[in-house]
Each structure stands twice: as structure tokens, then as C-alpha cells.
N, CA, C and O atoms as a GROMACS GRO file, in nm:
protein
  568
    1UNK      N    1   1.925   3.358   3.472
    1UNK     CA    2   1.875   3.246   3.394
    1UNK      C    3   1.990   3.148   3.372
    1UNK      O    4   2.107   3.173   3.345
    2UNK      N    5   1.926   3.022   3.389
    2UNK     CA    6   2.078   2.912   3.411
    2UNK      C    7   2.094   2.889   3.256
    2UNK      O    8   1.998   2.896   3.179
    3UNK      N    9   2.213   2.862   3.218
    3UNK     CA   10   2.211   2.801   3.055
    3UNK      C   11   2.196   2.706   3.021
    3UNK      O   12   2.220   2.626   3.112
    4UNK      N   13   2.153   2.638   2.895
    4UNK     CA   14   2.108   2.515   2.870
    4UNK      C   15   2.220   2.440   2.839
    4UNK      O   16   2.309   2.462   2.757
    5UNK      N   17   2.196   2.312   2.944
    5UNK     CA   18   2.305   2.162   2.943
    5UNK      C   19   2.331   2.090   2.822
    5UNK      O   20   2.352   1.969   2.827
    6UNK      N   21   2.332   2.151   2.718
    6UNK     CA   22   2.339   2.083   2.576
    6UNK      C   23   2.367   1.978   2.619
    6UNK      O   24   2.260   1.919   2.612
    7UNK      N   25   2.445   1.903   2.664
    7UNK     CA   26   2.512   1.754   2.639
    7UNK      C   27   2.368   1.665   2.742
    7UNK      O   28   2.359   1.543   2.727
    8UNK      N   29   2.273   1.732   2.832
    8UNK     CA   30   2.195   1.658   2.878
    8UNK      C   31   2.077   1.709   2.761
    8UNK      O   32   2.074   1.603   2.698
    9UNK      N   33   2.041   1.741   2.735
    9UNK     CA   34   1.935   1.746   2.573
    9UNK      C   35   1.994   1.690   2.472
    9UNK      O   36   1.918   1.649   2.385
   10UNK      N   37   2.116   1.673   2.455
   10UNK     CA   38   2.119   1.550   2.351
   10UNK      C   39   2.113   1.396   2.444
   10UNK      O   40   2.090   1.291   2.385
   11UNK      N   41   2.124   1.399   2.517
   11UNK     CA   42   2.077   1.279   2.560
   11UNK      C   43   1.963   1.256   2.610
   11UNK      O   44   1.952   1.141   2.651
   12UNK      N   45   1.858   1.332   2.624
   12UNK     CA   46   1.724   1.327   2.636
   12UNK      C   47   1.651   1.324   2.512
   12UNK      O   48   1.530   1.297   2.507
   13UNK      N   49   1.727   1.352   2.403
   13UNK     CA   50   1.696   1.381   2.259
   13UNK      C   51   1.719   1.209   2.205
   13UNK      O   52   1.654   1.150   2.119
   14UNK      N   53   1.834   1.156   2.289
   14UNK     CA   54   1.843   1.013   2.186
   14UNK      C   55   1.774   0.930   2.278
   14UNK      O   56   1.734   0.825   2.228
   15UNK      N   57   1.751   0.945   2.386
   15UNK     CA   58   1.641   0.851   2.424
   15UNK      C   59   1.471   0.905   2.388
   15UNK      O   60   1.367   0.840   2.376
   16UNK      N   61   1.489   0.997   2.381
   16UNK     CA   62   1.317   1.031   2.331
   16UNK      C   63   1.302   1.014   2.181
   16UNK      O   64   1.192   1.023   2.127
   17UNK      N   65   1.424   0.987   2.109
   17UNK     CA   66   1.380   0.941   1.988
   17UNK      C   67   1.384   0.816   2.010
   17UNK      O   68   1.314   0.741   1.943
   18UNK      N   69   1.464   0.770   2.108
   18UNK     CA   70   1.443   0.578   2.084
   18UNK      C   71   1.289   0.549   2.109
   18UNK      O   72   1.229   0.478   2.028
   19UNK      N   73   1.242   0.588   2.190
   19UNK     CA   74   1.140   0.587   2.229
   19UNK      C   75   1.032   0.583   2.172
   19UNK      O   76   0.936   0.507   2.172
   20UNK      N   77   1.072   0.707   2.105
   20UNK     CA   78   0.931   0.744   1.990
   20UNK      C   79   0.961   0.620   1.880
   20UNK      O   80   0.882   0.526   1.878
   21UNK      N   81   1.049   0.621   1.810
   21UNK     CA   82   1.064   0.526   1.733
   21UNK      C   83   1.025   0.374   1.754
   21UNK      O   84   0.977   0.332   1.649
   22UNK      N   85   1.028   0.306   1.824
   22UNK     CA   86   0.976   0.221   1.917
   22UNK      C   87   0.790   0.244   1.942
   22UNK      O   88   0.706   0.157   1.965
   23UNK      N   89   0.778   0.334   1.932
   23UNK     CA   90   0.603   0.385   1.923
   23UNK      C   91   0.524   0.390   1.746
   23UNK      O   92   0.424   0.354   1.684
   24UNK      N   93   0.632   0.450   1.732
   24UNK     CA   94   0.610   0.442   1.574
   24UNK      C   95   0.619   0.287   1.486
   24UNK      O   96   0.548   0.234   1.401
   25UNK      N   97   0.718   0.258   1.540
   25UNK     CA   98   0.696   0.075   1.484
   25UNK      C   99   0.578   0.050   1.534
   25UNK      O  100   0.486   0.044   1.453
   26UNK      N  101   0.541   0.024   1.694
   26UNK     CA  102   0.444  -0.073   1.752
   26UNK      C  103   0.298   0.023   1.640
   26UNK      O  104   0.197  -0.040   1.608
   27UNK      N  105   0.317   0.167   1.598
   27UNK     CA  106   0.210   0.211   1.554
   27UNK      C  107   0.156   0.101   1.401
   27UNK      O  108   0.060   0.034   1.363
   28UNK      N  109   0.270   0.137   1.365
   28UNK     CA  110   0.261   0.138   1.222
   28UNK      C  111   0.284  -0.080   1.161
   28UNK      O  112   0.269  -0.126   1.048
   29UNK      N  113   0.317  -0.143   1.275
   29UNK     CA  114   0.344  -0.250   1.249
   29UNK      C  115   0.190  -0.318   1.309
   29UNK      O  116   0.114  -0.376   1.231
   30UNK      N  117   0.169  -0.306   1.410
   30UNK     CA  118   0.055  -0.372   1.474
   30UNK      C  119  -0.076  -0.299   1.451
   30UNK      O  120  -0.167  -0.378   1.480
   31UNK      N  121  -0.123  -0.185   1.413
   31UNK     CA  122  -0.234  -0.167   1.420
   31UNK      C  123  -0.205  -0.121   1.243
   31UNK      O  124  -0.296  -0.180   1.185
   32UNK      N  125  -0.148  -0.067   1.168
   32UNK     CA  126  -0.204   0.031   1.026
   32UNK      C  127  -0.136  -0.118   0.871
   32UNK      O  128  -0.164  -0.107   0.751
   33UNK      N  129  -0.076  -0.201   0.914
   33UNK     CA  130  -0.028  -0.289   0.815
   33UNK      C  131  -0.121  -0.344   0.760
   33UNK      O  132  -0.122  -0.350   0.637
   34UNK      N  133  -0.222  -0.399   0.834
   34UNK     CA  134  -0.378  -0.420   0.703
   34UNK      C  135  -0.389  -0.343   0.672
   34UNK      O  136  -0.339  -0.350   0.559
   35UNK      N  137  -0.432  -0.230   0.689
   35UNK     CA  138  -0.463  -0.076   0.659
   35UNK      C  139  -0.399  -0.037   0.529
   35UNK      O  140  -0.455   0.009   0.430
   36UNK      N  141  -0.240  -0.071   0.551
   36UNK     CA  142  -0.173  -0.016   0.455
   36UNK      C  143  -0.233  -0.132   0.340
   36UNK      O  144  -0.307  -0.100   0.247
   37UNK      N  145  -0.195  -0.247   0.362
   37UNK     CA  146  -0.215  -0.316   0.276
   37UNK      C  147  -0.350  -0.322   0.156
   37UNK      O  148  -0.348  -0.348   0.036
   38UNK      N  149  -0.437  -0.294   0.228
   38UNK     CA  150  -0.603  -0.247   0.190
   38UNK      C  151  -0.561  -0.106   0.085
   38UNK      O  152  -0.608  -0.081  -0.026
   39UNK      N  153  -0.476  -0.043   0.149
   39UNK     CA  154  -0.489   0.101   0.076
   39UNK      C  155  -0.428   0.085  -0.063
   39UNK      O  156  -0.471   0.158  -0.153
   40UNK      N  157  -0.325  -0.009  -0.092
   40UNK     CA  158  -0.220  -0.042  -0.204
   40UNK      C  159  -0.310  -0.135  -0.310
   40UNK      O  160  -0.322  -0.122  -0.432
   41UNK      N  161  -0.365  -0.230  -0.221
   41UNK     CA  162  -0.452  -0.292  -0.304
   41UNK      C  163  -0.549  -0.272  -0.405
   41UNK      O  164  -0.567  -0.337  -0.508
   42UNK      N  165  -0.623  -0.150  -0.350
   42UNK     CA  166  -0.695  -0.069  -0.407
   42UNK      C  167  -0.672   0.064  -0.508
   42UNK      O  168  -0.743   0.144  -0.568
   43UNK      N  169  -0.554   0.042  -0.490
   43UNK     CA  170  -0.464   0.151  -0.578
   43UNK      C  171  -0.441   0.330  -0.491
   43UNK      O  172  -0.377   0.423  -0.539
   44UNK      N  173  -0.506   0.328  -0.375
   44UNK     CA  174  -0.551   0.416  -0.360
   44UNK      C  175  -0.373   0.494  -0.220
   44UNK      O  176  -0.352   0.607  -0.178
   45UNK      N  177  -0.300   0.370  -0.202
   45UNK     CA  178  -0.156   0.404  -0.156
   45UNK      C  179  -0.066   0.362  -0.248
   45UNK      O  180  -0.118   0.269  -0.310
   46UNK      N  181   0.061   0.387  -0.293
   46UNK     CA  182   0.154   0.316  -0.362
   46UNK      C  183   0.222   0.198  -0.264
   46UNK      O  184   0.245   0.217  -0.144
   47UNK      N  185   0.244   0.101  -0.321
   47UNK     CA  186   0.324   0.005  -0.332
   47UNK      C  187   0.439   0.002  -0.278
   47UNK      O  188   0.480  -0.073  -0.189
   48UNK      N  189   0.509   0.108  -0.350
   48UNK     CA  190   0.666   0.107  -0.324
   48UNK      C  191   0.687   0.288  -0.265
   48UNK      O  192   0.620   0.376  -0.319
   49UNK      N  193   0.766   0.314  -0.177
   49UNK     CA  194   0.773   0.456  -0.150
   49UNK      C  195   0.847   0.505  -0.212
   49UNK      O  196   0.948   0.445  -0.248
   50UNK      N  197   0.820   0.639  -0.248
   50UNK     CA  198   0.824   0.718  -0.337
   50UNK      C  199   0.975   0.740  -0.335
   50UNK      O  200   1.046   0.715  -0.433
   51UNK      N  201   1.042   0.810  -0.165
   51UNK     CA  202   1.185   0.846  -0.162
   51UNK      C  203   1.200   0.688  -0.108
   51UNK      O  204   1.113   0.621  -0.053
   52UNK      N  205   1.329   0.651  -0.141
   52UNK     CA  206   1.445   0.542  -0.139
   52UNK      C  207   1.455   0.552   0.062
   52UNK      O  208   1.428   0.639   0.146
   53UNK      N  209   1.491   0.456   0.065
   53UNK     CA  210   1.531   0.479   0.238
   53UNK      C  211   1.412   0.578   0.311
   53UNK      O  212   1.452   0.687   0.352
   54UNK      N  213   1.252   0.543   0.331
   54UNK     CA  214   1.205   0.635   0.377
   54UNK      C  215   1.198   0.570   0.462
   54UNK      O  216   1.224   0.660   0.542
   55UNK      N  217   1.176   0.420   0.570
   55UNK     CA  218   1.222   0.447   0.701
   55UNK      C  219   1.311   0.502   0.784
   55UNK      O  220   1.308   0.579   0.879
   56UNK      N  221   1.393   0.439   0.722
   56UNK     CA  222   1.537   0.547   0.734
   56UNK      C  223   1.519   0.678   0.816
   56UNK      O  224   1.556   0.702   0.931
   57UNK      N  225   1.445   0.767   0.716
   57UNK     CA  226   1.484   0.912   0.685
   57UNK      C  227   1.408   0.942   0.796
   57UNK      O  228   1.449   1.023   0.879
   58UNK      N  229   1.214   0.840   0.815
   58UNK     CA  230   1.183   0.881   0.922
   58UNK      C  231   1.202   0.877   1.069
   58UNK      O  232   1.147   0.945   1.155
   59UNK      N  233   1.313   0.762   1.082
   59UNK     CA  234   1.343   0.747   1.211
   59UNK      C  235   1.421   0.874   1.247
   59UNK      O  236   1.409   0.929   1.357
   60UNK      N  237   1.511   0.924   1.141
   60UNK     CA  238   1.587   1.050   1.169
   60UNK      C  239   1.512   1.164   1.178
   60UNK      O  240   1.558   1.250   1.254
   61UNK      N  241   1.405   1.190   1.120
   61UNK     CA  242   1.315   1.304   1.146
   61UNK      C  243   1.261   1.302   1.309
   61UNK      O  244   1.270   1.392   1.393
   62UNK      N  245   1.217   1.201   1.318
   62UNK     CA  246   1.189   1.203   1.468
   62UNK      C  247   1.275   1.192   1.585
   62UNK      O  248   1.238   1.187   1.702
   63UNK      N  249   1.432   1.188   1.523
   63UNK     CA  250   1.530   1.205   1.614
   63UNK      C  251   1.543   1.330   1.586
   63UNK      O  252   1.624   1.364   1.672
   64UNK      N  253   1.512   1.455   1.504
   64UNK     CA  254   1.512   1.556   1.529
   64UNK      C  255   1.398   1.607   1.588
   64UNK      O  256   1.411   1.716   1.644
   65UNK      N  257   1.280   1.548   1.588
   65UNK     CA  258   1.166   1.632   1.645
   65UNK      C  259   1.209   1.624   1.812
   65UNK      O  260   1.195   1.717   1.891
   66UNK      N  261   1.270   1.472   1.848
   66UNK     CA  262   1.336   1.484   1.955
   66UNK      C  263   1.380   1.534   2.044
   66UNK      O  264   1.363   1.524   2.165
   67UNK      N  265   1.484   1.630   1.938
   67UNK     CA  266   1.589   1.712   1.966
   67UNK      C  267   1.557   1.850   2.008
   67UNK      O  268   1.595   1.898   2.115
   68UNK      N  269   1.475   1.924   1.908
   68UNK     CA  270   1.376   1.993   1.888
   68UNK      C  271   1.276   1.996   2.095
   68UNK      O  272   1.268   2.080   2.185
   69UNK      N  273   1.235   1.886   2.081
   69UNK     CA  274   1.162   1.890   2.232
   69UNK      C  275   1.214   1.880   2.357
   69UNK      O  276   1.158   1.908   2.463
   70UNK      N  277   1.372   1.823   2.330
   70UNK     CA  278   1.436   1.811   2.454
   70UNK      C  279   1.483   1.955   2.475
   70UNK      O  280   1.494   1.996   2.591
   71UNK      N  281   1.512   2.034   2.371
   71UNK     CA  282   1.560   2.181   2.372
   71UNK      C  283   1.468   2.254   2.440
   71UNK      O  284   1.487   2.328   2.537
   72UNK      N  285   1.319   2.218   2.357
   72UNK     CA  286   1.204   2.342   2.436
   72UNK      C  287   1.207   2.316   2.568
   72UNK      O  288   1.186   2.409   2.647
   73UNK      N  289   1.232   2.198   2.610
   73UNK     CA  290   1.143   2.168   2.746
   73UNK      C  291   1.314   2.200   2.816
   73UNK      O  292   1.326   2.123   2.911
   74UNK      N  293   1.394   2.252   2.805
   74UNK     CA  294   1.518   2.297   2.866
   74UNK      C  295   1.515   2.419   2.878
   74UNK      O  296   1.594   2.474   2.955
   75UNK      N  297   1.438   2.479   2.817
   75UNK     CA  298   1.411   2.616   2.771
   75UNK      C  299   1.283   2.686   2.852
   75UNK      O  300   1.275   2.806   2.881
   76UNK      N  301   1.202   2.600   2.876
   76UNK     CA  302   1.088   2.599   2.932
   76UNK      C  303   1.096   2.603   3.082
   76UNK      O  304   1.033   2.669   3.166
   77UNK      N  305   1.199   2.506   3.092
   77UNK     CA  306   1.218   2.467   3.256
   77UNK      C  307   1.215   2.637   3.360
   77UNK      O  308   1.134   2.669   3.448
   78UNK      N  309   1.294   2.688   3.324
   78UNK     CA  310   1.311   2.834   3.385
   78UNK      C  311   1.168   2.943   3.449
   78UNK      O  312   1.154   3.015   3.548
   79UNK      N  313   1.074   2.902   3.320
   79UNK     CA  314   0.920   3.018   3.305
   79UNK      C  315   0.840   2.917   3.335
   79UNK      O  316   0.743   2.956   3.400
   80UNK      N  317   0.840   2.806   3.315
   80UNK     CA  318   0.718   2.695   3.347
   80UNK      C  319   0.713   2.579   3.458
   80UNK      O  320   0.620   2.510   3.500
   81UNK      N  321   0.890   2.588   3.499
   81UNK     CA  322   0.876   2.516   3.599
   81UNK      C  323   0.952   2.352   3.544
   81UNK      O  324   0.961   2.329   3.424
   82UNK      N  325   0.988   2.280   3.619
   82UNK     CA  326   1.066   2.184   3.583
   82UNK      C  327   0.989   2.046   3.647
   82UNK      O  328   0.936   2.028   3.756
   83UNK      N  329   1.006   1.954   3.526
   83UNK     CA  330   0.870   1.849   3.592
   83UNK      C  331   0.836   1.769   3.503
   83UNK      O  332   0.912   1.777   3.406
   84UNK      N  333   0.700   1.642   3.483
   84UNK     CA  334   0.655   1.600   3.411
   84UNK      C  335   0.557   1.716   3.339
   84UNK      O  336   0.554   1.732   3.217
   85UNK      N  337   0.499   1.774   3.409
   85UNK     CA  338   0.367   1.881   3.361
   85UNK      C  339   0.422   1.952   3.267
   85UNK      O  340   0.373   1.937   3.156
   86UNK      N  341   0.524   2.038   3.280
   86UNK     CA  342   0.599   2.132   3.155
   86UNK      C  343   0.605   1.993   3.061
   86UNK      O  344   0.529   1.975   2.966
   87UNK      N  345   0.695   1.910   3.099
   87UNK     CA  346   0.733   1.816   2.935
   87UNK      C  347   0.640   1.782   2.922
   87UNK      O  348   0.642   1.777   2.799
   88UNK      N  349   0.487   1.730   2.965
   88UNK     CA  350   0.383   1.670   2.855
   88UNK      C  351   0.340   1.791   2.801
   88UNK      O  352   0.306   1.805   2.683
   89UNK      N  353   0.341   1.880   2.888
   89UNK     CA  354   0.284   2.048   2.792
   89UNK      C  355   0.378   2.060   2.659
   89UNK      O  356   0.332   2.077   2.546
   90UNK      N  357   0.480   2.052   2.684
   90UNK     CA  358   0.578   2.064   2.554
   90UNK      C  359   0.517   1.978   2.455
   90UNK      O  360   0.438   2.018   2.370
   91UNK      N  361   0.561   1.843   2.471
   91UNK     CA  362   0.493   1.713   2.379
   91UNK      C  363   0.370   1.752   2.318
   91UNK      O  364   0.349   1.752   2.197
   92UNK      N  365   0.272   1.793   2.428
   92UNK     CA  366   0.184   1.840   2.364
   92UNK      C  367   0.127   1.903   2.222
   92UNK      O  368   0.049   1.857   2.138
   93UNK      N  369   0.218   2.061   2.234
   93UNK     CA  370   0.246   2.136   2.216
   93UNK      C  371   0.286   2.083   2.016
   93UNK      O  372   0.229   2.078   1.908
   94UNK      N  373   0.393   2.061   2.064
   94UNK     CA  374   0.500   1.990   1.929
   94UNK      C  375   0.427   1.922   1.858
   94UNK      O  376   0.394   1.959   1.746
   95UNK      N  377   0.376   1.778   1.928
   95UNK     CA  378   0.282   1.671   1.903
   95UNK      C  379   0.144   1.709   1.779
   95UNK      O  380   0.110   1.670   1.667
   96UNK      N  381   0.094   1.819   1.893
   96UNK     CA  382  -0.027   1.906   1.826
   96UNK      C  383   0.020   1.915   1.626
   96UNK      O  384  -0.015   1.854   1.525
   97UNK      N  385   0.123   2.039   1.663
   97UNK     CA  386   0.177   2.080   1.539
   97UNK      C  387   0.251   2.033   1.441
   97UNK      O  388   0.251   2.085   1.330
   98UNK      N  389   0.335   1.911   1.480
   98UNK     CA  390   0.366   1.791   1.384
   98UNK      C  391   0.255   1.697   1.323
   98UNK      O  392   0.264   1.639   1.215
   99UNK      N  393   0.129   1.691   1.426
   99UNK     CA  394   0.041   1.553   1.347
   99UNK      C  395  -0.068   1.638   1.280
   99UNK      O  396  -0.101   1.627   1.162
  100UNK      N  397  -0.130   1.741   1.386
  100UNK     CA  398  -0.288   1.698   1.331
  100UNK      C  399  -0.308   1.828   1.201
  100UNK      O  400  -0.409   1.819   1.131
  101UNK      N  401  -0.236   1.915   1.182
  101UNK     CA  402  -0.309   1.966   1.071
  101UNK      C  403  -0.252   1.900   0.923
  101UNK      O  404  -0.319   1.902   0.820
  102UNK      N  405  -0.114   1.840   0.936
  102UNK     CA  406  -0.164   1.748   0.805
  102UNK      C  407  -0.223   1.670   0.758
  102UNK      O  408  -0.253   1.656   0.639
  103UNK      N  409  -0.261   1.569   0.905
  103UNK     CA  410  -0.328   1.462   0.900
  103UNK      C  411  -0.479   1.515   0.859
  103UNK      O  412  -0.548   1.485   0.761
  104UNK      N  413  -0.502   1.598   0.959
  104UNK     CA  414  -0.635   1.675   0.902
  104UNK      C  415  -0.666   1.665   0.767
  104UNK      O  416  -0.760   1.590   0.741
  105UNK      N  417  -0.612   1.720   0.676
  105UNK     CA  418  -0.609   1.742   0.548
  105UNK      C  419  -0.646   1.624   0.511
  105UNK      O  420  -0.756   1.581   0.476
  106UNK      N  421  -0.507   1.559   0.525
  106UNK     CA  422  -0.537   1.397   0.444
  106UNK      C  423  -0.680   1.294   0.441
  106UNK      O  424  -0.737   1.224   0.358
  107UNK      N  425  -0.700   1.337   0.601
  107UNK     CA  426  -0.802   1.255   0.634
  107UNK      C  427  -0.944   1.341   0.550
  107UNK      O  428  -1.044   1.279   0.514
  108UNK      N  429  -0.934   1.423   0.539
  108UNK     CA  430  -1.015   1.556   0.408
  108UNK      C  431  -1.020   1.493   0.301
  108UNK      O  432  -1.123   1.447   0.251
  109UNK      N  433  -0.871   1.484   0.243
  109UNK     CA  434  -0.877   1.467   0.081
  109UNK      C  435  -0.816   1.348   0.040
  109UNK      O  436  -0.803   1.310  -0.077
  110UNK      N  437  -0.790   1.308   0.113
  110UNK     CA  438  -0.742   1.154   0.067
  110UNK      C  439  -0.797   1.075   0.010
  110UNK      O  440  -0.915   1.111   0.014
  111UNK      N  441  -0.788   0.928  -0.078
  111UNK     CA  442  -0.868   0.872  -0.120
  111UNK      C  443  -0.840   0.719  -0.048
  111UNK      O  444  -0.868   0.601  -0.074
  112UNK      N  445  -0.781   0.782   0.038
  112UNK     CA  446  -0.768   0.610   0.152
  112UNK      C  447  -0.798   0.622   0.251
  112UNK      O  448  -0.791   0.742   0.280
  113UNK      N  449  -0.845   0.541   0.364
  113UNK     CA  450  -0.957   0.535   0.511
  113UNK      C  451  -0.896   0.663   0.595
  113UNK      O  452  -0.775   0.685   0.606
  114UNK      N  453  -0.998   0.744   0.652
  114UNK     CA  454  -0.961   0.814   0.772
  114UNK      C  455  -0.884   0.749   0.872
  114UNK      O  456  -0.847   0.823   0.963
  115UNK      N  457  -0.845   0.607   0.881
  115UNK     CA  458  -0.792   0.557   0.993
  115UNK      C  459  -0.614   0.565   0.990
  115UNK      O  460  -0.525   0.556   1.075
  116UNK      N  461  -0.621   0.585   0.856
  116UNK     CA  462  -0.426   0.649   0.886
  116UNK      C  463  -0.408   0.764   0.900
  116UNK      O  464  -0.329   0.790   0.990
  117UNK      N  465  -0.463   0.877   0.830
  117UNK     CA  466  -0.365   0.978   0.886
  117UNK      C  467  -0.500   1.007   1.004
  117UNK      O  468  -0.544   1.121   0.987
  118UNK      N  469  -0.569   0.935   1.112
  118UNK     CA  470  -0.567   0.884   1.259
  118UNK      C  471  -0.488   0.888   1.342
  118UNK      O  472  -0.472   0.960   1.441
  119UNK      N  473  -0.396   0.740   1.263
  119UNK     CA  474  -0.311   0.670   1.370
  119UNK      C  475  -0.206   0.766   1.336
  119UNK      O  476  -0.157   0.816   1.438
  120UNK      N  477  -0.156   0.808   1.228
  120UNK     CA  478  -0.024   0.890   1.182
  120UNK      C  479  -0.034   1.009   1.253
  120UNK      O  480   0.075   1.055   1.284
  121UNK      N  481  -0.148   1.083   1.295
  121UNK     CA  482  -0.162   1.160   1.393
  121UNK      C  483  -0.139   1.148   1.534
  121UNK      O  484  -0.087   1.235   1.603
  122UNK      N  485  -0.180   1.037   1.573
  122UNK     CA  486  -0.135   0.957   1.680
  122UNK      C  487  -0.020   0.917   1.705
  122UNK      O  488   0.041   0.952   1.806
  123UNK      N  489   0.026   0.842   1.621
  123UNK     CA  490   0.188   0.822   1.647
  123UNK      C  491   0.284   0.999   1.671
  123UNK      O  492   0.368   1.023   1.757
  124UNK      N  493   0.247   1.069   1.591
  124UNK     CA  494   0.320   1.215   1.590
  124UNK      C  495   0.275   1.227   1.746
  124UNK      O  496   0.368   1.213   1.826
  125UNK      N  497   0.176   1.246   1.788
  125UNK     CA  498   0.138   1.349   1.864
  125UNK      C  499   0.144   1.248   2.006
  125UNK      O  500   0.171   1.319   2.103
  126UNK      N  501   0.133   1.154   2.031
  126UNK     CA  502   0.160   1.091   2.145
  126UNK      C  503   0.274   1.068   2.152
  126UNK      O  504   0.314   1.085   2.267
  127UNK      N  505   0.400   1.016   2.038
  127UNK     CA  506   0.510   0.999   2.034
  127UNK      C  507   0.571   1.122   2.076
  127UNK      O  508   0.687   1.126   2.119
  128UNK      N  509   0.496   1.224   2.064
  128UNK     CA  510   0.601   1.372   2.082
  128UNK      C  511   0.611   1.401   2.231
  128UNK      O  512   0.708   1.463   2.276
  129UNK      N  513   0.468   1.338   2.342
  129UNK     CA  514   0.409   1.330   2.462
  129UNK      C  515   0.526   1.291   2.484
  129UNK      O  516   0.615   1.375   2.496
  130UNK      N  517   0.559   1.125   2.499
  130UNK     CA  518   0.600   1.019   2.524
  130UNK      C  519   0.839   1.070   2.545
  130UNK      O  520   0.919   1.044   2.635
  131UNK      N  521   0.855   1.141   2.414
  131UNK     CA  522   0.965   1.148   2.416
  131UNK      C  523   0.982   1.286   2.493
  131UNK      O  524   1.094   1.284   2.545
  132UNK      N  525   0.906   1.423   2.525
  132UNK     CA  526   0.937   1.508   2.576
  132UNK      C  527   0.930   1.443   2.750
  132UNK      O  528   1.007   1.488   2.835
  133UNK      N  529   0.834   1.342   2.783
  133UNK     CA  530   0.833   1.318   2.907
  133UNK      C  531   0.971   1.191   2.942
  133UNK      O  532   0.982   1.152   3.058
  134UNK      N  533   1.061   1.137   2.840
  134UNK     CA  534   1.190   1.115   2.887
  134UNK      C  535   1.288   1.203   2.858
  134UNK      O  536   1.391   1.186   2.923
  135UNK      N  537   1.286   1.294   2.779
  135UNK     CA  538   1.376   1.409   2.799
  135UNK      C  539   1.383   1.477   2.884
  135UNK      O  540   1.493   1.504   2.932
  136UNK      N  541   1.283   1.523   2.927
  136UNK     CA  542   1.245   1.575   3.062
  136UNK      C  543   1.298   1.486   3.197
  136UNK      O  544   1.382   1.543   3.267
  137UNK      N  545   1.260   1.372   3.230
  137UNK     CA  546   1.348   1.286   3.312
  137UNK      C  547   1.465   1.299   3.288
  137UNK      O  548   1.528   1.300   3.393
  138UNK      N  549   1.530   1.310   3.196
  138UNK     CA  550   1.688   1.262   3.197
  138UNK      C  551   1.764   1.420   3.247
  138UNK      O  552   1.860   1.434   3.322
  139UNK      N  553   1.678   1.536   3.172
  139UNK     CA  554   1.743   1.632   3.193
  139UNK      C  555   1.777   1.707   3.348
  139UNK      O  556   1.700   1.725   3.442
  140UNK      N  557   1.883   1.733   3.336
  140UNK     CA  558   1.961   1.857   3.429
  140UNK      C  559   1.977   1.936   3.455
  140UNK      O  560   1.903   1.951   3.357
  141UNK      N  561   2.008   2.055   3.504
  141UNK     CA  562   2.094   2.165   3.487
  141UNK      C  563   2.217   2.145   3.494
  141UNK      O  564   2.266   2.055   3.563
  142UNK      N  565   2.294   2.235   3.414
  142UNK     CA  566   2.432   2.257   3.490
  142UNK      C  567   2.514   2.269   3.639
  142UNK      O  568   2.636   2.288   3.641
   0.00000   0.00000   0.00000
């Protein structure tokens, strides 16, 4: 079993977070900003976010979910084969388990439109697609 190229998964890791991040704006800027706005209005989102710096924090979360996918799909390469097919399986995979069972919920018990935690599902779970299939490109073996 070959060992994993750390220095090519972190660089499949900072372009699949650029990436995603870049997905997550176009998400959250062009399609959910009425949305949001509708939800605040109504009292039914806050106004102001709760933690200080939460774009911030989320661009860094998804530079770890990143990180996180450039690893599996390095890991993967060996038993599943090396390719686009393993990394969207990965993305998949990740994608699945980062968006939809919280969103689930929310979209359950929330008291604001099913259409965000939708798209917030969407952004997770295609963004996770999207960055495992350039990690996957960039990556190597030793």
C-alpha cells in the first residue's frame, strides 16, 4: 500500500476549499439573500449572528471539510481505484453527512421557509462533490 502524499492533499485541500467557498458565496449571495432577508424581517432569523466573525469561521470549516475529503479520497485511491468516480463517491459521501440530516431537521422545525436549509443542504453537499472532484485532480502519489 503506497503512503499518503500529504503535501499533495493539502493542496487539493486548498483548492477544494477555494472552490467550495466560491460555491458557497454564489449560494448564499445570489439565490438565499431575499430569503434571508424575508426570514429577519419576520423575526423568524436574527439580524445579527450570533458568533462574531461567522463568515470567517465558515470559510475555515469548509477548508477543513476540504481537508477531511482530500484525505479520504487519498485513502480511497488504493481499494476504489483512482479517478473522478472515487472523488464524486467521496463528495458524495461527506456531502451526504455534512448537509442533509441537519438541514432535515431544520427544514422540520424551523420557523423559516424550507428553502434554506434546501439550499444550505445544497451548498454542503454539492460543494463537498465539487471540492473532492479537484482534490482528486490535483492529487498524486508519491
Amino acid at each position: 500500500m503506497a503512503a499518503i502524499n500529504s503535501r499533495r492533499v493539502l493542496w487539493g485541500a486548498l483548492a477544494g476549499g477555494v472552490v467550495w467557498t466560491i460555491w458557497s458565496i454564489v449560494v448564499n449571495l445570489a439565490v438565499l439573500v431575499p430569503h434571508y432577508a424575508a426570514a429577519q424581517q419576520s423575526g423568524a432569523m436574527r439580524a445579527q449572528p450570533r458568533y462574531p466573525f461567522f463568515v470567517g469561521q465558515w470559510i475555515v470549516m469548509l477548508f477543513v471539510l476540504a481537508y477531511i475529503i482530500a484525505w479520504l479520497y487519498a485513502s480511497a485511491r488504493t481499494t476504489q481505484g483512482a479517478g473522478p468516480k472515487t472523488a464524486a463517491q467521496i463528495g458524495l459521501f461527506v456531502g451526504f453527512a455534512a448537509g442533509f440530516p441537519s438541514n432535515f431537521a431544520m427544514a422540520t422545525w424551523a420557523p423559516f421557509p424550507r428553502v434554506l436549509p434546501l439550499w444550505w443542504m445544497l451548498e454542503l453537499w454539492f460543494g463537498a462533490i465539487l471540492a473532492s472532484l479537484v482534490a482528486g485532480w490535483l492529487y498524486r502519489d508519491q
